[in-house]
N, C-alpha and C positions, 0 to 999 in steps of 0.2 A: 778867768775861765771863759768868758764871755769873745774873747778874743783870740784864743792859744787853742786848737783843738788839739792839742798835743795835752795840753793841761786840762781840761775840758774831759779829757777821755780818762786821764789817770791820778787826778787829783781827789778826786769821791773817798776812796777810804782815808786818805791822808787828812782830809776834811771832816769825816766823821772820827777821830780821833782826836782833833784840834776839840772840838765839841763836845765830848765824854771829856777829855780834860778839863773844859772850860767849866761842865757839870757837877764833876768830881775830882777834881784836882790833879796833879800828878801821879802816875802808876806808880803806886807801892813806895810812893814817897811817904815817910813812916815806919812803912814794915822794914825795911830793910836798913842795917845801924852804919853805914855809910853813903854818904852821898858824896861823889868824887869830881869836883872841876876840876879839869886839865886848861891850858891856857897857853897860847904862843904870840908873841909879839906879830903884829902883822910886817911885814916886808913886800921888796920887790926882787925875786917875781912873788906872786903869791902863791905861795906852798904850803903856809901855815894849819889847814887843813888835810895835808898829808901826813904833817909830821903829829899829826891828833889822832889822825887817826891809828899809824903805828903805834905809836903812845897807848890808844885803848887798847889794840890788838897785843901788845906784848904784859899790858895787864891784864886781859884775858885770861891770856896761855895759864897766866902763872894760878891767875884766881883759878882757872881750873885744877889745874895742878895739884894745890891745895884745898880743893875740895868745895871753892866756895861756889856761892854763882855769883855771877854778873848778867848786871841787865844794862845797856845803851841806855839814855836816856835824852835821843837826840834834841829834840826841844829847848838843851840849854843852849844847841847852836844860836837859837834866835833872842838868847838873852844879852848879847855882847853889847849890845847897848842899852840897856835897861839901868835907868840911872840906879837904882834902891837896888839891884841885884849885883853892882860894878862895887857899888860902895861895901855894898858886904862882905864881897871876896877880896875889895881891899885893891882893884885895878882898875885904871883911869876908864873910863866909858870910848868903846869905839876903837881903841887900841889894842885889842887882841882877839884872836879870834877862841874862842870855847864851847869845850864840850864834856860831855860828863856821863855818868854811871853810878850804877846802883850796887855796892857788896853787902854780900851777906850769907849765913848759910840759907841754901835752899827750904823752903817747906817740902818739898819733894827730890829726890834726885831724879835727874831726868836719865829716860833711856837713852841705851846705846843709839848712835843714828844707825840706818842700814849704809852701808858703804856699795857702792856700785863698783863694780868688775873693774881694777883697773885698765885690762885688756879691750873692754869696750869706750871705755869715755875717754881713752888717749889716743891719740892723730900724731904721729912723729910724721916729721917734715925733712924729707932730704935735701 
């Protein structure tokens, strides 16, 4: 931060979450009765992150679907090298990139979002 006013500027809350975890552990690690690594071999080019992330996006859909929730629990991005974390889930350290999520039923159902006008937030391009 010291260097990056890019990072310097927008790093703060991402920093003060690093810090309530460090305090108090992971969100809702516990309450919630699955914890989900997804995992892809790294390659070239590197895409491995993409395909994680439709990976969560199409377990979303579904968790919603059924009723569940789902929380991101991006953090586990930064475990991919974590020796004692590699060993647990049983894959070589450094060799894949991963990420993970939280299922469960909700404590609450969440509301409806408001939906904006399609007629306003769409720009068609001739």
């Amino acid at each position: 931060m010291k260097h990056d006013e890019f990072t310097k500027k927008h790093a703060g809350p991402f920093l003060e979450r690093l810090k309530l975890m460090g305090e108090h552990g992971l969100p809702n690690i516990g309450k919630a009765p699955y914890y989900i690594v997804v995992a892809e071999q790294r390659g070239i080019p590197p895409v491995e992150h993409l395909s994680l992330a439709n990976c969560l996006q199409n377990m979303w859909l579904k968790a919603s679907a059924l009723g569940l929730g789902l929380q991101l629990l991006s953090i586990t991005q930064q475990l991919d090298t974590d020796l004692e974390f590699c060993n647990l889930i049983k894959i070589p350290i450094g060799e894949f990139a991963i990420d993970g999520c939280l299922i469960g039923y909700p404590e609450m159902k969440p509301s409806v979002p408001k939906r904006p006008d399609l007629a306003k937030v769409t720009e068609w391009i001739n």
